[in-house]
C-alpha positions as CSV (number, residue, x, y, z in Angstrom):
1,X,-29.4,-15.8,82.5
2,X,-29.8,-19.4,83.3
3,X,-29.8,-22.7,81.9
4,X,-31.8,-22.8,79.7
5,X,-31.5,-27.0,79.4
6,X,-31.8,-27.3,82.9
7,X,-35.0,-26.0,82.8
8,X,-36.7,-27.4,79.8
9,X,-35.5,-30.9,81.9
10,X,-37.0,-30.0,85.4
11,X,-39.8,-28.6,83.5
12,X,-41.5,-31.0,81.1
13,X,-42.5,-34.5,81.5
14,X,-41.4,-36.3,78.1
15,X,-41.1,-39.7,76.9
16,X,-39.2,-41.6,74.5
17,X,-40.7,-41.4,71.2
18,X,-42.4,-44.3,69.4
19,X,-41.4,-45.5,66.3
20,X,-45.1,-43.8,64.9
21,X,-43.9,-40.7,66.5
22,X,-41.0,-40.5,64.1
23,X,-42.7,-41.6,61.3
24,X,-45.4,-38.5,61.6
25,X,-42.3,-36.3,62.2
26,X,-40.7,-37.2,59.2
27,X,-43.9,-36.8,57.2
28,X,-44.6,-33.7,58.6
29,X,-40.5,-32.5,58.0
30,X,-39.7,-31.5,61.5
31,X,-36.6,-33.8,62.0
32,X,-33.2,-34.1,61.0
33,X,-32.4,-37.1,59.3
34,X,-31.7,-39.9,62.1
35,X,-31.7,-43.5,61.7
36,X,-33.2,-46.3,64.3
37,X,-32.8,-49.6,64.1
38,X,-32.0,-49.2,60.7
39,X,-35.0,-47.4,59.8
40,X,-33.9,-43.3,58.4
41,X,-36.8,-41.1,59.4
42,X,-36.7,-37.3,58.7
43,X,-33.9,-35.9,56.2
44,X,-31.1,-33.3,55.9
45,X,-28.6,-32.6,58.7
46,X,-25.3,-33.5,59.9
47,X,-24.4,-37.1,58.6
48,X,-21.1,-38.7,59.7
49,X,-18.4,-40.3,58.0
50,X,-19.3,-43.8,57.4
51,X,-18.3,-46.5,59.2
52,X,-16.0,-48.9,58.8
53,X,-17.2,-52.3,58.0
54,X,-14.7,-55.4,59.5
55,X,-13.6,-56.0,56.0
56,X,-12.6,-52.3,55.4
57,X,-10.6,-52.5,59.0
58,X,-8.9,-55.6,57.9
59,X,-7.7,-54.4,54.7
60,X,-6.6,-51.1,56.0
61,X,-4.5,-52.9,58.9
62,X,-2.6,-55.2,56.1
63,X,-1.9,-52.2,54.1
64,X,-0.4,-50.4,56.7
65,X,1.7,-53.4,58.0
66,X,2.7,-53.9,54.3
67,X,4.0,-50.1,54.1
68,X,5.5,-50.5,57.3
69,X,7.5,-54.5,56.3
70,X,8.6,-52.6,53.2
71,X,9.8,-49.8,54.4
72,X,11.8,-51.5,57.1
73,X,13.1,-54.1,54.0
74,X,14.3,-51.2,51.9
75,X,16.2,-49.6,55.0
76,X,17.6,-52.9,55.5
77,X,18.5,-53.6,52.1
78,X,19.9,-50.3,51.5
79,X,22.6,-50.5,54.7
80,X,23.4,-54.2,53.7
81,X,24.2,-53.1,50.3
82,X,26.2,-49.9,52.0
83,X,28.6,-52.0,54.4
84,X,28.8,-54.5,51.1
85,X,30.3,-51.7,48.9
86,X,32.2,-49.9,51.6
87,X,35.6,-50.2,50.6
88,X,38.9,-48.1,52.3
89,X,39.0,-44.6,50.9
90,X,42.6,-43.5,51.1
91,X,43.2,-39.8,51.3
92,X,46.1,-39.0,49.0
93,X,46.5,-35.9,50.3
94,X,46.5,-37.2,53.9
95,X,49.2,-39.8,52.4
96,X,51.7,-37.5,50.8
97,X,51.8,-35.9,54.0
98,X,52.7,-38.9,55.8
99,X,55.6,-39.2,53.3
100,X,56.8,-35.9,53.6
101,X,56.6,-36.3,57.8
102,X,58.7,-39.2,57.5
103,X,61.0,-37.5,55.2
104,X,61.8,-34.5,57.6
105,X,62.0,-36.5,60.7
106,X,64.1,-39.2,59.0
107,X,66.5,-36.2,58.1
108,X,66.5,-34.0,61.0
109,X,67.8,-37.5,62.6
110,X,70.1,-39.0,60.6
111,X,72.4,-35.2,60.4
112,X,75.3,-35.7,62.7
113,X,76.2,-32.5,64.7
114,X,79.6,-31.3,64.5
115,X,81.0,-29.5,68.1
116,X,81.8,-26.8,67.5
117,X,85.9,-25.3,68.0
């Protein structure tokens, strides 16, 4: 078991191919597609997603940055219009308890005790 790259490298002489090199390649179908200086020789393969051009990036960007302005505006909006309508909420439960507390210690205090005999 060995490696098998390592020895196809120490090996073989090769050079870089020509330009007519990959031409008779691709005529002859024995490359994938690749393209070289913007010249596609051979066909099929593994293509990759395309790039970007500087255009695409740019509009991308402001899209973002406008989802990200207007989601920060609504937030904002939404807690200035919150502290706006906030107005004090009054437990009437909480209140008639209150009343009744007041009640019984007002009561308890104002009874005079009698000594006894």
């Amino acid at each position: 078991n060995c490696n098998q790259c390592y020895k196809f490298e120490t090996h073989t002489d090769y050079e870089p191919a020509e330009a007519e090199d990959l031409e008779r390649a691709s005529e002859q179908g024995s490359i994938l597609r690749i393209k070289v200086n913007g010249v596609v020789y051979g066909s099929g393969g593994y293509t990759s997603d395309p790039e970007f051009s500087y255009a695409d990036v740019v509009v991308i960007t402001l899209i973002g940055l406008m989802a990200i302005g207007m989601t920060i505006f609504g937030t904002m909006s939404y807690l200035k219009k919150d502290k706006k309508n906030t107005e004090p909420k009054i437990d009437l439960l909480e209140a008639a308890r209150k009343d009744n507390n007041k009640d019984a210690v007002s009561t308890t205090s104002s009874k005079s005790v009698i000594p006894a005999g």
